[in-house]
C-alpha positions as CSV (number, residue, x, y, z in Angstrom):
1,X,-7.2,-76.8,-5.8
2,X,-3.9,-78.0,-8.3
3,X,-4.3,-81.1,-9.8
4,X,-2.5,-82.2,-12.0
5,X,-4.8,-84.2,-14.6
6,X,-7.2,-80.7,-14.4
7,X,-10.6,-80.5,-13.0
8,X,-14.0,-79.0,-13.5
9,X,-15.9,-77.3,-11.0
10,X,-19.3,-76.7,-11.6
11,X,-19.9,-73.4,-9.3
12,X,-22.8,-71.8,-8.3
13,X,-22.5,-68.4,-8.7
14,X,-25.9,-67.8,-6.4
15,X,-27.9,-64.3,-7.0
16,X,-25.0,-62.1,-7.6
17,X,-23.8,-60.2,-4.8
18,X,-20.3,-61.8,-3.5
19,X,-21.2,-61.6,-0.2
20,X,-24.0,-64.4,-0.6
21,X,-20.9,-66.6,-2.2
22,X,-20.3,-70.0,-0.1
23,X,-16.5,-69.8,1.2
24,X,-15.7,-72.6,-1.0
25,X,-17.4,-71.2,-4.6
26,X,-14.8,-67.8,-3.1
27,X,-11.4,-70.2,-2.8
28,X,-12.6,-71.8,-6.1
29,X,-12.9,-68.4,-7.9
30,X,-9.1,-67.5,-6.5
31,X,-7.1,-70.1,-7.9
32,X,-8.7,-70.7,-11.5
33,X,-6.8,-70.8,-14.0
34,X,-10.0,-70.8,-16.5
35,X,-13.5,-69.8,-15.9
36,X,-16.4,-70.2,-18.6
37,X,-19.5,-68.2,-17.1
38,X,-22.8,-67.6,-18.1
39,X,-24.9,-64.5,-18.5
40,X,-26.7,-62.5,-15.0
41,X,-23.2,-63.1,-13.2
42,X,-22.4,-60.3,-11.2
43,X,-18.8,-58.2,-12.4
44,X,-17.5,-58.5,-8.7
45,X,-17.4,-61.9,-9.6
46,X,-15.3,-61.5,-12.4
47,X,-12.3,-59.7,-10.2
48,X,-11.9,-62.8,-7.9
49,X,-10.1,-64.6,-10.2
50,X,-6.3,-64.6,-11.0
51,X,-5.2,-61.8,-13.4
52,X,-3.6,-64.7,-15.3
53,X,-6.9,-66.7,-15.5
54,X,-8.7,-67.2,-19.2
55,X,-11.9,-65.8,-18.9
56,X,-14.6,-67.2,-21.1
57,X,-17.8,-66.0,-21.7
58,X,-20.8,-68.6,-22.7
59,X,-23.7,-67.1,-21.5
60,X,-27.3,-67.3,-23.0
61,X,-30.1,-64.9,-22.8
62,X,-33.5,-65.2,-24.7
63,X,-33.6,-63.2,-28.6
64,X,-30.0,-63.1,-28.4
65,X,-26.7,-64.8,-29.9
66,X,-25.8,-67.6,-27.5
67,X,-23.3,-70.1,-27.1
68,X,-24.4,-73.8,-28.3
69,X,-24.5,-76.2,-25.3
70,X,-22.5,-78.2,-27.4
71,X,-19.4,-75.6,-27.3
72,X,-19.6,-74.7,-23.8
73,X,-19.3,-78.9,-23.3
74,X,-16.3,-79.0,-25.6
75,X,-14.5,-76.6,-23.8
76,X,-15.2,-78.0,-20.8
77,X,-13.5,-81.3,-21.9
78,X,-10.7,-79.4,-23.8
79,X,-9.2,-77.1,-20.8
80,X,-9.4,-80.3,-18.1
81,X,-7.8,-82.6,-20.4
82,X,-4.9,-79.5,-20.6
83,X,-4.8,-80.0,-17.4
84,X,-6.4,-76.8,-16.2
85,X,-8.4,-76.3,-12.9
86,X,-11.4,-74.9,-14.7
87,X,-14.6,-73.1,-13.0
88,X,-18.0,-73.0,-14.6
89,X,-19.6,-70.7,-13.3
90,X,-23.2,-70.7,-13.6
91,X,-26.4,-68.2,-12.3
92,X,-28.1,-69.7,-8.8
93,X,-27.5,-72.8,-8.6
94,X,-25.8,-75.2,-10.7
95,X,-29.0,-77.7,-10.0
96,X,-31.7,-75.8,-10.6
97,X,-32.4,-75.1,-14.3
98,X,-28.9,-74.8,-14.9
99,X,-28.6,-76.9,-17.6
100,X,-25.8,-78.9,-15.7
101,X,-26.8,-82.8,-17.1
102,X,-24.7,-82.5,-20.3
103,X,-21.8,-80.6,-19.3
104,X,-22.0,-83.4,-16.4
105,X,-22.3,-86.4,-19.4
106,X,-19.8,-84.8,-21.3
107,X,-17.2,-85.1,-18.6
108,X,-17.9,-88.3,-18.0
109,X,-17.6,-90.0,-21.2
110,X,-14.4,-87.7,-21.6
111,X,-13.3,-89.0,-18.0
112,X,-12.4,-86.0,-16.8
113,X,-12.6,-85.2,-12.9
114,X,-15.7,-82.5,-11.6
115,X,-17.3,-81.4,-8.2
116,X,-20.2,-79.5,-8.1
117,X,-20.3,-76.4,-6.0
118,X,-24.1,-75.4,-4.9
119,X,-25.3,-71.5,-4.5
120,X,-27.8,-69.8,-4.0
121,X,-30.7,-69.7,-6.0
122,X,-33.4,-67.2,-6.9
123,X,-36.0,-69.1,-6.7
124,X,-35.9,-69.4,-2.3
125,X,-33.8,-65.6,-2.6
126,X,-36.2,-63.7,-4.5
127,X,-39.2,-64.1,-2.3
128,X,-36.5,-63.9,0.7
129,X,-35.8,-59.8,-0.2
130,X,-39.2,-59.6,-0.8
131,X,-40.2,-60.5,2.6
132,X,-42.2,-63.7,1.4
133,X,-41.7,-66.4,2.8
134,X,-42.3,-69.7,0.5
135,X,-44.0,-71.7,3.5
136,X,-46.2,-71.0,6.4
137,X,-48.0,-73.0,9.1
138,X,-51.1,-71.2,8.0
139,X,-51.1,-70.2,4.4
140,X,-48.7,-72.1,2.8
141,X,-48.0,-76.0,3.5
142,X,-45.7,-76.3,0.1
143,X,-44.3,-74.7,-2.4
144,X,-42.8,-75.9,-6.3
145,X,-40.7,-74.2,-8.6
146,X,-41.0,-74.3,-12.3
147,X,-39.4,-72.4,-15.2
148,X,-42.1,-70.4,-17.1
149,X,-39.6,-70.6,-20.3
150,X,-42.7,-73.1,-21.9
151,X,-45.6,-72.6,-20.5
152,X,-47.6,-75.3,-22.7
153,X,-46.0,-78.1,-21.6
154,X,-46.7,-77.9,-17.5
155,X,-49.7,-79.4,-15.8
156,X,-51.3,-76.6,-14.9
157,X,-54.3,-78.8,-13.8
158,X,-51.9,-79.9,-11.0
159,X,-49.5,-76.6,-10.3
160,X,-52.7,-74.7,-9.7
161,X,-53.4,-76.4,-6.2
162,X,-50.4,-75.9,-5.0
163,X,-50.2,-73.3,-2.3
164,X,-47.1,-71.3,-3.4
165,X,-45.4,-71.1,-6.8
166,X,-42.4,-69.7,-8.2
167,X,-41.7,-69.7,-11.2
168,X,-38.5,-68.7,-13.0
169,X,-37.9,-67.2,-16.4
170,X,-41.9,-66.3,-17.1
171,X,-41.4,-62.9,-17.2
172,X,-42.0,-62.9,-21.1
173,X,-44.9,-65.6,-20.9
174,X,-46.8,-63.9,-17.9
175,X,-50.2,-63.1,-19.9
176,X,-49.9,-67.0,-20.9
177,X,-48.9,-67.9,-17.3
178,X,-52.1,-66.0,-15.8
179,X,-54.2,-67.6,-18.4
180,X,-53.7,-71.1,-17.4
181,X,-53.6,-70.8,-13.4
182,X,-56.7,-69.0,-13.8
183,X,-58.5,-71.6,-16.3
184,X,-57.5,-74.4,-13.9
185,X,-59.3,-73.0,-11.2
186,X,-56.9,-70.8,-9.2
187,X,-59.2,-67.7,-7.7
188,X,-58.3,-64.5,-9.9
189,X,-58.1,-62.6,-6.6
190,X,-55.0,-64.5,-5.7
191,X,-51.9,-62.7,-4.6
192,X,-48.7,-62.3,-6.9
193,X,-45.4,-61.4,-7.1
194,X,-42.7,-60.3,-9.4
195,X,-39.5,-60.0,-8.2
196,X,-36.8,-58.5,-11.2
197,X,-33.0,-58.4,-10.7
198,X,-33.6,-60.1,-7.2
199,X,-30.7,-58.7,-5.0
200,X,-29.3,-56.3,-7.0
201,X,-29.3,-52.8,-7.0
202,X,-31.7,-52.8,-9.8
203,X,-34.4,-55.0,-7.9
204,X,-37.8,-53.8,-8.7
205,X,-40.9,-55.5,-7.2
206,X,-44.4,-55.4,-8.3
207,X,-47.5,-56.9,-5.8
208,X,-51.4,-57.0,-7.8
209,X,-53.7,-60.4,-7.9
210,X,-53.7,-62.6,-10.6
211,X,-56.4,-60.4,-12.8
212,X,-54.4,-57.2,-12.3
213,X,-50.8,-57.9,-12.5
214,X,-50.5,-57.9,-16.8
215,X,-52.0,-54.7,-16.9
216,X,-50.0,-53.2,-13.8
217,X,-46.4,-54.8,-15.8
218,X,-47.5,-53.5,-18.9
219,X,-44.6,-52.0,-20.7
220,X,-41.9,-53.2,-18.6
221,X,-39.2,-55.1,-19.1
222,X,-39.7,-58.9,-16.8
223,X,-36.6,-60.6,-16.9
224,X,-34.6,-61.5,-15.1
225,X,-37.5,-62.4,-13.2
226,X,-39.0,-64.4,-10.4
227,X,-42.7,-64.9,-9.8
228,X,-44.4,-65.9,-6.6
229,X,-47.9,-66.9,-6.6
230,X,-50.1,-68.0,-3.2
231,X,-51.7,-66.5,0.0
232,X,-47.9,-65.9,1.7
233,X,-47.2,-62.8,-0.6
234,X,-50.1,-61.0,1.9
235,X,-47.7,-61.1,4.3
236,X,-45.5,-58.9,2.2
237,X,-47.7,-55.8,2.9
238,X,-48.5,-56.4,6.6
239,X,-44.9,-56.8,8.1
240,X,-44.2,-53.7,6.3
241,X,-46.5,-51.8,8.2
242,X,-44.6,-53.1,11.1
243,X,-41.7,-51.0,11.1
244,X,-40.3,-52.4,14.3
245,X,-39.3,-55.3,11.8
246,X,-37.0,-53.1,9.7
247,X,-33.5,-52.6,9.8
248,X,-32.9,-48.8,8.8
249,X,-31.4,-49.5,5.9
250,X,-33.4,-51.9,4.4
251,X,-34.7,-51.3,0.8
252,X,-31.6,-48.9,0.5
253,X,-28.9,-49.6,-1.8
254,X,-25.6,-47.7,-0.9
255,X,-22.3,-47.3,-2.9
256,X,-19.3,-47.9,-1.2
257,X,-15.7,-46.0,-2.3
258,X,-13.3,-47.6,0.4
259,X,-10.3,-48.9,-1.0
260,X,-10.1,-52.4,-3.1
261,X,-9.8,-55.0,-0.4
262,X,-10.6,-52.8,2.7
263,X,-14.7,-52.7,2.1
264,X,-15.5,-55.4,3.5
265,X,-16.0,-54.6,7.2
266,X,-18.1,-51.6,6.0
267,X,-19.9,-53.8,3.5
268,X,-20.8,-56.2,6.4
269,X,-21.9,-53.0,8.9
270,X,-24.4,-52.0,6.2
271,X,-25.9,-55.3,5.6
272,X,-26.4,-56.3,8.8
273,X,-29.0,-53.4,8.5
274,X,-30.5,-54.3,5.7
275,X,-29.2,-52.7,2.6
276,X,-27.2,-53.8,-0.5
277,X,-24.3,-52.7,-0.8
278,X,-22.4,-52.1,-4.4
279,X,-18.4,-51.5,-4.1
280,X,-17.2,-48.5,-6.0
281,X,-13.4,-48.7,-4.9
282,X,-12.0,-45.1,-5.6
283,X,-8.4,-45.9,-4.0
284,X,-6.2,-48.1,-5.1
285,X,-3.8,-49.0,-2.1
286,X,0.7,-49.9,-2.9
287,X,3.8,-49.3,-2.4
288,X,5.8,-45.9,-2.4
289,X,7.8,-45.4,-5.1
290,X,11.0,-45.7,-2.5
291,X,11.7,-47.8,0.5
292,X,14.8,-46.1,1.1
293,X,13.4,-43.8,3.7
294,X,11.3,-46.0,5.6
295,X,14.1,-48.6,5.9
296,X,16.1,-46.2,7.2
297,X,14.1,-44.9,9.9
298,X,13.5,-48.5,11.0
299,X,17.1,-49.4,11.2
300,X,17.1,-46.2,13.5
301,X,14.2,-47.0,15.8
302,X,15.8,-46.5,19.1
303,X,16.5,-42.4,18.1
304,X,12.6,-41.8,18.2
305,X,10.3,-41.3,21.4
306,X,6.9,-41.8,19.4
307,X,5.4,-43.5,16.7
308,X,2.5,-41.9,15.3
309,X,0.1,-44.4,13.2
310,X,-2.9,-42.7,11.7
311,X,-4.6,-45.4,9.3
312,X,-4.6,-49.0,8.9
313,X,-2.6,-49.1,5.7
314,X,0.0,-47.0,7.7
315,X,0.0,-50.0,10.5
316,X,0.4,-52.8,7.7
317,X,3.2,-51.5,5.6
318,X,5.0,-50.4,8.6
319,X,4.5,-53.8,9.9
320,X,5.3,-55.6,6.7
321,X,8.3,-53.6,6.0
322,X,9.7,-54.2,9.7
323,X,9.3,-57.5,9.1
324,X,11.3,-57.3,5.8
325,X,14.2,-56.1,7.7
326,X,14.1,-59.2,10.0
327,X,12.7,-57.5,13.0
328,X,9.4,-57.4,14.5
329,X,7.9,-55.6,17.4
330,X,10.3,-56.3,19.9
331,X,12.3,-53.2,17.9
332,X,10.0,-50.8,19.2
333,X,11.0,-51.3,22.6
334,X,11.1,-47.7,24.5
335,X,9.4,-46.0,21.5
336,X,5.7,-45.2,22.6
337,X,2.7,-45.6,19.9
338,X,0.1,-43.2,19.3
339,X,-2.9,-44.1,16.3
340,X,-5.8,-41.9,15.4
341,X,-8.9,-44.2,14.9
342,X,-10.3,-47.2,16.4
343,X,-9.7,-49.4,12.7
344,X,-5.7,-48.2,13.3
345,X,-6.0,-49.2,17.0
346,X,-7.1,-52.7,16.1
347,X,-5.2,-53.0,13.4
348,X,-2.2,-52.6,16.0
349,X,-4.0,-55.0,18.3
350,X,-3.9,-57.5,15.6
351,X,-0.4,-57.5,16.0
352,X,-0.2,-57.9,19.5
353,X,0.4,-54.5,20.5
354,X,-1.5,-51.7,22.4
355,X,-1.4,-47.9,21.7
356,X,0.3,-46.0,24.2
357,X,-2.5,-43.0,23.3
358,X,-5.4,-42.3,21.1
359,X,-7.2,-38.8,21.0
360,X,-10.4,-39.0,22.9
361,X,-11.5,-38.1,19.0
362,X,-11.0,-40.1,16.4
363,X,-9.5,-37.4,14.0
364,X,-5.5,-36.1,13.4
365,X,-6.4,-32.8,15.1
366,X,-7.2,-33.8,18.4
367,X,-4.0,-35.7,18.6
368,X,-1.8,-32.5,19.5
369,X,-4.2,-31.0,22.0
370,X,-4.6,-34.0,24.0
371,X,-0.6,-35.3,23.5
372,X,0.1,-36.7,26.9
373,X,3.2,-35.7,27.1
374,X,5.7,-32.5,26.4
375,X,6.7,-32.5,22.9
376,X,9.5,-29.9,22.7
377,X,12.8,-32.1,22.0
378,X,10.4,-35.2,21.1
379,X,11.7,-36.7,18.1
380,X,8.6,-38.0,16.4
381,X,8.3,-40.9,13.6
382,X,5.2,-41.0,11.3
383,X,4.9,-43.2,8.2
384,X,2.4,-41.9,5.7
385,X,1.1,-42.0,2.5
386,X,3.4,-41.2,0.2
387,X,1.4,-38.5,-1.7
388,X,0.9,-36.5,1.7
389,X,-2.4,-35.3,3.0
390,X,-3.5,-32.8,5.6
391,X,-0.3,-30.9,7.3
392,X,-2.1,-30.0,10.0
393,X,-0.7,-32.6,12.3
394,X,3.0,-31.9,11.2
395,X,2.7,-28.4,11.5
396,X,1.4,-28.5,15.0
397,X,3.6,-31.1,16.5
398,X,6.3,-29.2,14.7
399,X,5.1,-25.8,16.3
400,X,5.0,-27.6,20.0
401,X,8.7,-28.3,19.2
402,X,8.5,-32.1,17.9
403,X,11.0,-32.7,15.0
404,X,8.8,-35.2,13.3
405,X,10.3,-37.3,10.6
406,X,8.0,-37.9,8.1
407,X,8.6,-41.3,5.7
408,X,6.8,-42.7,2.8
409,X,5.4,-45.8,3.8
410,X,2.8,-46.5,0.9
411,X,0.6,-44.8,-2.0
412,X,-2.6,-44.1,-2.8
413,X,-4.0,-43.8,-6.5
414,X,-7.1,-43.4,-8.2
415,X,-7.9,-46.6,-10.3
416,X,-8.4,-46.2,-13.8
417,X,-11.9,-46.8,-14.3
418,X,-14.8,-47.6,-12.4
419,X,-16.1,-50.7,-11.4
420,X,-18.7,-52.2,-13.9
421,X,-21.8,-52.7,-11.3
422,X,-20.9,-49.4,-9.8
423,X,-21.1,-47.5,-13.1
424,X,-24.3,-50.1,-14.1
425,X,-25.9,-48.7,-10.6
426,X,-25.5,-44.9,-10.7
427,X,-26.3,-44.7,-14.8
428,X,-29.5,-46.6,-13.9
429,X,-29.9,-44.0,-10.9
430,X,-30.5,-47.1,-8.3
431,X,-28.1,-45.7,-6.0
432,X,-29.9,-44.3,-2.8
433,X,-26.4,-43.2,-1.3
434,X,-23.0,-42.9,-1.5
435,X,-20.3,-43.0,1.4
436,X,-17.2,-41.5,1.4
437,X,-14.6,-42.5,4.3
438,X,-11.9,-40.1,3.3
439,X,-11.4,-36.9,1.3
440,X,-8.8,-38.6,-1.5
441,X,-12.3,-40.8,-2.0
442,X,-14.5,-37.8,-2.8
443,X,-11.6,-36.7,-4.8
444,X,-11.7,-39.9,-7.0
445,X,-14.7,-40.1,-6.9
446,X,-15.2,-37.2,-8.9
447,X,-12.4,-37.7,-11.2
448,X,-13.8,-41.1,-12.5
449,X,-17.5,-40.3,-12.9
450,X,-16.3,-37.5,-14.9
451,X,-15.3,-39.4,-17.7
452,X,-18.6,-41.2,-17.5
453,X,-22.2,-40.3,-19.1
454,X,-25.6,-40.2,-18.1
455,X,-24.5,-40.4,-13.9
456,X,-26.7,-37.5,-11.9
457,X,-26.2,-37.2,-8.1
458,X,-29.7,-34.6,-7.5
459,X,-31.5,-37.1,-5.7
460,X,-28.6,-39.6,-4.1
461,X,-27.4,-39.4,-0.5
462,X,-23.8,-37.5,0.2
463,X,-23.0,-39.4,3.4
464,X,-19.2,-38.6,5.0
465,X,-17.8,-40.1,7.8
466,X,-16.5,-36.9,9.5
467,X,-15.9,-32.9,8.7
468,X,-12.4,-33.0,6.7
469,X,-14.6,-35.5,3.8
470,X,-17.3,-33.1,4.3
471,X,-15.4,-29.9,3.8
472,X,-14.6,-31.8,0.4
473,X,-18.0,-33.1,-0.6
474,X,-19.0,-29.8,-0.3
475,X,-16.3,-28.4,-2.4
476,X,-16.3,-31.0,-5.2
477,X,-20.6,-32.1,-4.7
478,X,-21.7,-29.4,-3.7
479,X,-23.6,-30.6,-0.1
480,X,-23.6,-33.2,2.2
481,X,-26.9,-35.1,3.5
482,X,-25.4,-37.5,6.5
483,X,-22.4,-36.7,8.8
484,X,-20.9,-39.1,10.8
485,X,-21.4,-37.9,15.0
486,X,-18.3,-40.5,15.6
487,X,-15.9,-40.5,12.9
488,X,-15.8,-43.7,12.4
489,X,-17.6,-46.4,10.1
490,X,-19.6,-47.6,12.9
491,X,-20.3,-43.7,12.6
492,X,-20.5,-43.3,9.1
493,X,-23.3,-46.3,9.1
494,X,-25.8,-44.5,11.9
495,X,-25.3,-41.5,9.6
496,X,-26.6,-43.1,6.7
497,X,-29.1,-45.0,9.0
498,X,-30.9,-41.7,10.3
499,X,-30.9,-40.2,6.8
500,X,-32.7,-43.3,5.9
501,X,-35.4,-42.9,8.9
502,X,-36.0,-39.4,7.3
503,X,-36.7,-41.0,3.6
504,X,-39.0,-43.8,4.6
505,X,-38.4,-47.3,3.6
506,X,-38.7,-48.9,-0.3
């Protein structure tokens, strides 16, 4: 992305959630050095970029204060020419009603250098999560999308024969918008739609016909809205009836506390089901405060029989810090490898290597009572997080006559604050769960939504991903509501999937 004469990139930011990112709007987002964004873009967004990276905000919403077109193009010009590699990073797509012609003139006549980044917009992802589809062979031959911002100036005359129509920022005109469909002959029995917040946890959908839906909206807040309009929205209501076309999760919104960059395996697991997914992370993984004792162990490696791994942090700083010391796996020769966990098992597969033994369960306990070997004059290496944990698997190693060697090999903090669309999503009470992967999690949890208002847990899912966590939800929540069988994510997901089953679908 460096250039030296500075660049504009015209990103699409799509409908908010950074999983629906394209891989190149995500390398973009890594290496800015300045990024002017507009209003509706999701906060994950925000923590892609460099900590170094200006971040300016030019966004415009309707009744409020908003940035002049004609600043948000001079700044544009003003950071390129500095030779900046600059993102602009707008809502959807950069194309559609995104006000991208005079930034694009601007740059021209300032000849500075721009690529345009597409995304995904709300106008084909709205009706998506609302199971309506935009065309069908039978109801729906074509579709247009307008922007309801003016109603009087459309030809309404011609946008009422078309089969399905979306229109974007009407929310605030939709009396107006009913009006004219209806006087240009559309049937006021026709079906429509009004998707809010599309893909985000505070989605909220209403279904009526065209001479219902003012009075079934009255009093609510539209925008930001989509609205679909045509025979297809039927559809809507009959496949769900058919539950066989439902993953568990979907309609289900569930907050996820796994570490900063370790989510999104988890995240992916619970979309593929059908929910959204909102990243609360309640560890923060680093460094110990001392190599000294891991280094030392290392340049000692052939005085130990085993080497106990019980997370995948534990495999990657070991790894990293081996490698640090010029050596790599060929320094483990004769010492065996035990992990607890399938995610530490391929994390150690990643780096060519196979565990020697893992407990038949996937917890620290069982990993004494199914050793496979004698322990008594084993000498025993285990790497761990610095702050400790559970001594249940020293104490009983050491009690079968192990002399275990425990080393800090990284730490584990609570951040300092909570995430801005986790703390949006559990004040608004659109959370319909919460997973918790560890007990330091629940204990984070805890300590950062106590220095928040107005968050109340009554009627959101507890879901743990094994008994330790749940001993501590229990202890710091007060109950749990899903327990993983298999103490794993994969667990932790079928959990939360059958405690979904039980509430019914949204």
């Amino acid at each position: 992305m460096k250039d030296k004469n500075g660049k504009v990139y015209l990103v699409g930011a799509g409908v908010g959630d950074v999983g629906y990112l394209t891989m190149r709007a995500h390398q973009l987002l890594t290496q800015a050095e300045v990024l002017v964004y507009d209003a509706l873009v999701d906060s994950q967004l925000l923590q892609l970029v460099p900590n170094n990276c200006l971040q300016l905000y030019v966004g415009k919403r309707g009744g409020q204060p908003s940035t002049p077109q004609g600043e948000i193009n001079r700044l544009l010009v003003a950071y390129c020419q500095q030779g900046k590699q600059v993102v602009r990073l707008k809502t959807g797509d950069p194309f559609i009603f995104g006000r991208s012609r005079a930034e694009i003139e601007s740059l021209i006549a300032a000849g500075c250098a721009f690529e345009v980044i597409p995304g995904i917009s709300a106008a084909t992802a709205a009706p998506l999560w609302a199971l309506i589809p935009l065309t069908d062979r039978d109801l729906s031959r074509c579709f247009a999308v307008v922007t309801g911002h003016n109603p009087a100036i459309l030809d309404w005359h011609t946008l009422a024969q078309i089969d399905t129509l979306v229109i974007l920022m009407g929310g605030s005109r939709l009396e107006e918008i009913v009006l004219h469909l209806q006087a240009n002959g559309r049937s006021p029995s026709t079906p429509i739609a009004i998707i809010r917040s599309c893909g985000s946890p505070q989605q909220l959908l209403w279904t009526a016909q065209l001479e219902n839906i003012v009075k079934l909206t009255a009093g609510e807040s539209l925008s930001p809205t989509a609205i679909v309009i045509g025979e297809v929205v039927k559809l809507r209501e009959y496949w769900l009836h058919q539950k066989t076309m439902h993953a568990p999760l979907t309609g289900k919104t569930i907050l996820v506390t796994r570490s900063a960059g370790q989510s999104s395996q988890f995240r992916q697991l619970l979309q593929q089901e059908g929910a959204r997914v909102i990243e609360m992370p309640a560890l923060e993984m680093g460094p110990p405060s001392s190599w000294e004792e891991l280094d030392n162990a290392i340049l000692h490696l052939s005085d130990f029989s085993w080497l106990i791994l019980t997370s995948a942090n534990g495999v990657d700083y070991f790894f990293e810090r081996l490698q640090v010391q010029g050596k790599d796996s060929r320094a483990l020769a004769g010492v065996k490898i035990a992990v607890v966990g399938k995610k530490t098992a391929a994390s150690l597969q990643q780096r060519g290597l196979q565990p020697d033994f893992i407990p038949p369960e996937f917890v620290a306990d069982a990993l004494v009572a199914h050793f496979p070997e004698k322990l008594e004059g084993t000498k025993v290496l285990f790497p761990r997080v610095e702050s400790g944990g559970r001594q249940v698997l020293v104490q009983e190693l050491t009690a079968k006559g192990a002399e275990v060697v425990e080393v800090p090999a990284y730490e584990s903090r609570c951040p300092e604050k909570i995430s801005p669309s986790a703390l949006d999503a559990l004040q608004r009470q659109a959370v319909d769960a919460i997973a918790f992967a560890s007990s330091k999690t629940v204990k984070n949890f805890c300590k950062l939504i106590a220095a928040a208002d107005g968050i109340y847990l009554d009627k959101v899912c507890i879901a743990s991903i094994g008994p330790q966590t749940s001993q501590t939800c229990r202890q710091l929540l007060g109950r749990v509501d899903a327990e993983a069988l298999e103490y794993t994510l994969e667990g932790l997901k079928e959990a939360i999937g059958q405690w979904a089953m039980g509430q019914g679908h949204v």
